[in-house]
N, C-alpha and C positions, 0 to 999 in steps of 0.2 A: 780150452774148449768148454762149451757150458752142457749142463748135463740137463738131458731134458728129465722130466717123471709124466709116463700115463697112466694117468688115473682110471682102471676098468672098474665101475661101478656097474652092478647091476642095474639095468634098465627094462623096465616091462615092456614086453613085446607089444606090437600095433596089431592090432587087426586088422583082417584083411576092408572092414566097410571103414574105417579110421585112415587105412593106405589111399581106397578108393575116393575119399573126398576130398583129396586136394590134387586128383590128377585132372589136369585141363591142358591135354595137349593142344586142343583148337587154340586157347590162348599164347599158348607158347609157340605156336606156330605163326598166329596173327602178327604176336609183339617181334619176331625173328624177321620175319616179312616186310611191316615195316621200318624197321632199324636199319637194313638193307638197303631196302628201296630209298631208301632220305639222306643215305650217307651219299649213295653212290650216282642217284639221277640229279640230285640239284645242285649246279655250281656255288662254288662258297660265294660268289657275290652277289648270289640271290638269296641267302639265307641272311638277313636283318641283324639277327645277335649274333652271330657268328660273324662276322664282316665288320659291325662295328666293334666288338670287340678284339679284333685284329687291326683296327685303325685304333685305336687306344693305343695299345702296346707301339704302335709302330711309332704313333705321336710323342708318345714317353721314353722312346728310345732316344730319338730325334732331339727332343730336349737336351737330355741329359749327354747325348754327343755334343752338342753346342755348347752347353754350358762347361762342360771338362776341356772342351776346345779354347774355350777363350782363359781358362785359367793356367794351359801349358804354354799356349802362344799369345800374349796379347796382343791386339791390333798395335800396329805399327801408328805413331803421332805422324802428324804431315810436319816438316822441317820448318820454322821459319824463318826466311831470310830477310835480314837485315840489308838495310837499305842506306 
């Protein structure tokens, strides 16, 4: 097992106007808001990069089954018959 070490270094206390400047709930509620709403109301096929980037993958999947296909199975030659 690996051992951990915490380090308690003293660290100088915040003030309370140093705490107060970086509270922005309004923003954190906006960004929550819309993260939400954009996940959950737009179908993936209307979102551009998200879409084509799921026809990528699907496309290089695709491929790469075809091509592993024809190296286990090669196409069959047509027989020719002699006359």
């Amino acid at each position: 097992m690996r051992k951990f070490r915490l380090k308690n270094k003293e660290k100088e206390e915040l003030s309370d106007q140093d705490i107060a400047q970086y509270r922005d709930f309004e923003n954190v509620v906006a960004n929550y808001n819309k993260a939400l709403d954009s996940v959950h109301k737009k179908p993936l096929y209307r979102q551009p990069k998200t879409f084509l980037i799921l026809l990528v993958i699907v496309l290089i999947a695709y491929v790469i089954s075809e091509a592993t296909r024809t190296k286990e199975h090669p196409r069959p030659t047509p027989i020719e018959l002699e006359e």
